[in-house]
C-alpha positions as CSV (number, residue, x, y, z in Angstrom):
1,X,0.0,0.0,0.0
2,X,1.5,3.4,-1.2
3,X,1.0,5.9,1.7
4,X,1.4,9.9,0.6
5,X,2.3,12.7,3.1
6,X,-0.5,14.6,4.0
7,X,-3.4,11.9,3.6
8,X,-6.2,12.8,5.6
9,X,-9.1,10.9,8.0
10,X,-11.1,12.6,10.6
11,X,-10.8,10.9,13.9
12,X,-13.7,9.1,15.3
13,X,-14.5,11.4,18.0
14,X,-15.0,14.2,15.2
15,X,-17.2,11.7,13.4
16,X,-19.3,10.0,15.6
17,X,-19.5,12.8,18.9
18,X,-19.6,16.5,16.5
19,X,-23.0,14.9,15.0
20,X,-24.3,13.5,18.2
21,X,-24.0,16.7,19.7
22,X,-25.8,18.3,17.3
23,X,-28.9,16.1,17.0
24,X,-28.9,17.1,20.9
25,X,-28.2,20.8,20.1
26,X,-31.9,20.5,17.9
27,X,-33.4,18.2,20.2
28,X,-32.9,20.8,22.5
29,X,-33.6,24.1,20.6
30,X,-37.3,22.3,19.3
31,X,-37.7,21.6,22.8
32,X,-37.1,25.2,24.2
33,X,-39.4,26.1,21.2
34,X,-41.8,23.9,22.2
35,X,-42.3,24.6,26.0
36,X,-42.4,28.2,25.2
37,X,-45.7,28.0,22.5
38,X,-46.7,25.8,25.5
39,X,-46.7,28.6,27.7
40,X,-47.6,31.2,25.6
41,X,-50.6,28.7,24.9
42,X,-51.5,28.2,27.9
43,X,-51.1,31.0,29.8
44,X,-53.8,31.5,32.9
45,X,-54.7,27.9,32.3
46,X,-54.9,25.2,34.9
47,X,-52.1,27.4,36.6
48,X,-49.4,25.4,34.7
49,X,-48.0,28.9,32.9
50,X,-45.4,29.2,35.6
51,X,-44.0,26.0,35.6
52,X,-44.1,25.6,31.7
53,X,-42.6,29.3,31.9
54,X,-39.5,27.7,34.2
55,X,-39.0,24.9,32.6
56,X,-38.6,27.0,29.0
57,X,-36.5,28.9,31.0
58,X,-34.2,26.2,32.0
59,X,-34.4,24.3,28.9
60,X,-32.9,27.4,27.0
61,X,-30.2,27.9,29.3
62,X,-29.5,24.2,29.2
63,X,-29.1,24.3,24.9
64,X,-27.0,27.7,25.8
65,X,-24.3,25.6,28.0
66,X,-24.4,22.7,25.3
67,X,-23.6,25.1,22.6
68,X,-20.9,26.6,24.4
69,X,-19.4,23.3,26.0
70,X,-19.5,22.1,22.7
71,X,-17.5,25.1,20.7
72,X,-15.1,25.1,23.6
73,X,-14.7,21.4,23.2
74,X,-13.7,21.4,19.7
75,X,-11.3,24.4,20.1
76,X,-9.2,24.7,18.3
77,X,-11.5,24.7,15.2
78,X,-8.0,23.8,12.0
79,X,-8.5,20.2,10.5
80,X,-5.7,19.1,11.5
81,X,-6.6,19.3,15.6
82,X,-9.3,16.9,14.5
83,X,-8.4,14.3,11.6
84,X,-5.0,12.0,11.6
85,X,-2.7,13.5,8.6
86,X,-0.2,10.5,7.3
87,X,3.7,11.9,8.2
88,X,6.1,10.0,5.9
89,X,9.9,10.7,5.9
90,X,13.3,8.9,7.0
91,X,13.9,8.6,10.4
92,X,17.1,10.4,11.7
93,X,16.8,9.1,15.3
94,X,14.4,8.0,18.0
95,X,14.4,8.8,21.8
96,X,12.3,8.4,24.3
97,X,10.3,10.2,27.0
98,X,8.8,9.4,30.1
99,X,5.2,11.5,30.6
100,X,3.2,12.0,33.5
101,X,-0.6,10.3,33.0
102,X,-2.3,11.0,35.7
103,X,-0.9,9.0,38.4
104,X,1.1,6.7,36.2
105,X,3.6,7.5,33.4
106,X,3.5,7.1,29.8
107,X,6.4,6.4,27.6
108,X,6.2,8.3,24.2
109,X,8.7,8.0,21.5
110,X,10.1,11.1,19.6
111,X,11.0,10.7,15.7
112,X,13.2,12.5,14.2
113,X,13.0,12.8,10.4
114,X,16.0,13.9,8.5
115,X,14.1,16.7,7.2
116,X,13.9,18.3,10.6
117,X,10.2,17.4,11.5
118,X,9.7,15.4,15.2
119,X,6.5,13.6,16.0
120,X,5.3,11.5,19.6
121,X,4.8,8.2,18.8
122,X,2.4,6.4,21.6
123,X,2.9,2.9,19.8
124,X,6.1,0.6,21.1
125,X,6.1,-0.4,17.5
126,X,8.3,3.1,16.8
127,X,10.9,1.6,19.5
128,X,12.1,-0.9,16.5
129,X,12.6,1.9,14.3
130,X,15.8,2.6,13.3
131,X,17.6,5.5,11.2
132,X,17.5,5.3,7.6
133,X,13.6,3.8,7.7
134,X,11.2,4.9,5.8
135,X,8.6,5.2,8.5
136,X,5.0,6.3,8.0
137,X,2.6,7.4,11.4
138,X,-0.8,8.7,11.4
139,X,-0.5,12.1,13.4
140,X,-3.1,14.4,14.8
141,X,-2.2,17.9,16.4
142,X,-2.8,18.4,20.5
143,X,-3.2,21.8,21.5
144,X,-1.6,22.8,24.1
145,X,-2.5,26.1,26.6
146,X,0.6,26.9,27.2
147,X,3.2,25.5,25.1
148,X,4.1,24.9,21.6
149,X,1.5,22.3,20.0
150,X,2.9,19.1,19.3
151,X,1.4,15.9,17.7
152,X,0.3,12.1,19.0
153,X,0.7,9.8,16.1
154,X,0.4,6.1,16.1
155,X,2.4,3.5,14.3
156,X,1.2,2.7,10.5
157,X,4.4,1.5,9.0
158,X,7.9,1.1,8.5
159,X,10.1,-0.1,5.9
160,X,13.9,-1.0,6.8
161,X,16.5,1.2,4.9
C-alpha cells in the first residue's frame, strides 16, 4: 500500500461525537421552542404557565451551556486538531520520554525525520525503528494552553533502509 504525506481521515470522536451533539443541540432548541408556545398557549390555564414558563427557561439555558461546551470542546476549530494526517519521511533518530498520566507514566517515543520534523509516537512499535527507515505514522495535532502544540501519532508503517 503506497502511503502519501498529507493523507487525511477525521478521527472518530470528530465523526461520531460532532453529529451527536448536534442532534442534541436540535433536540434541545425544538424543545425550548416547544415549551415556550406551551406557555404562551396556555397561559392562565390550569395554573401550569409558571411551571411551563421555568422549565422554558431552564431548557434554554440548558441548549446555551451545550452550545458553548461544545464550541469550547472542539477548540481549536484547523483540521488538523481533528483528523490524523499520514507523516512519511526517513527517520534520523528515535528517543524516548517518560510523561506524567495522571498518576502513572507514559512512555512516548520522539522521531526525528531527517528533514527536521519530530513527532510523539504512543505505539512501542516506533521503538524498533531505526535510522535510515522509511517510516510512515498517522499524526493528529494536540493543542496545548501553554506551550508549543505538538502531535500524537500512532504507528502505521515502517520499511527497513
Amino acid at each position: 500500500m503506497t502511503h502519501t504525506d498529507g493523507d487525511a481521515r477525521w478521527s472518530i470522536n470528530f465523526l461520531i461525537g460532532l453529529p451527536l451533539l448536534i442532534l442534541l443541540i436540535i433536540a434541545l432548541i425544538v424543545g425550548t421552542a416547544f415549551m415556550f408556545r406551551a406557555y404562551r398557549n396556555d397561559v392562565n390555564s390550569w395554573g401550569r404557565d409558571g411551571m411551563l414558563l421555568a422549565f422554558a427557561i431552564g431548557l434554554g439555558l440548558v441548549t446555551v451551556i451545550v452550545i458553548a461546551v461544545t464550541a469550547g470542546g472542539f477548540y481549536p476549530y484547523e483540521k488538523e486538531y481533528h483528523a490524523y494526517v499520514k507523516k512519511v519521511g526517513t527517520v534520523e533518530s528515535v528517543s524516548k520520554r517518560l510523561l506524567p498520566s495522571g498518576d502513572a507514566m507514559q512512555e512516548k517515543f520522539v522521531v526525528h525525520y531527517t528533514d527536521g520534523r519530530e513527532f510523539g509516537c504512543e505505539d512501542t512499535r516506533c521503538a524498533l525503528v531505526k535510522p535510515g527507515d522509511r517510516l510512515v505514522l498517522a499524526c493528529i495535532r494536540k493543542w496545548d494552553y501553554q506551550a508549543s502544540d505538538g502531535y500524537d501519532c500512532g504507528f502505521v508503517e515502517r520499511r527497513g533502509s
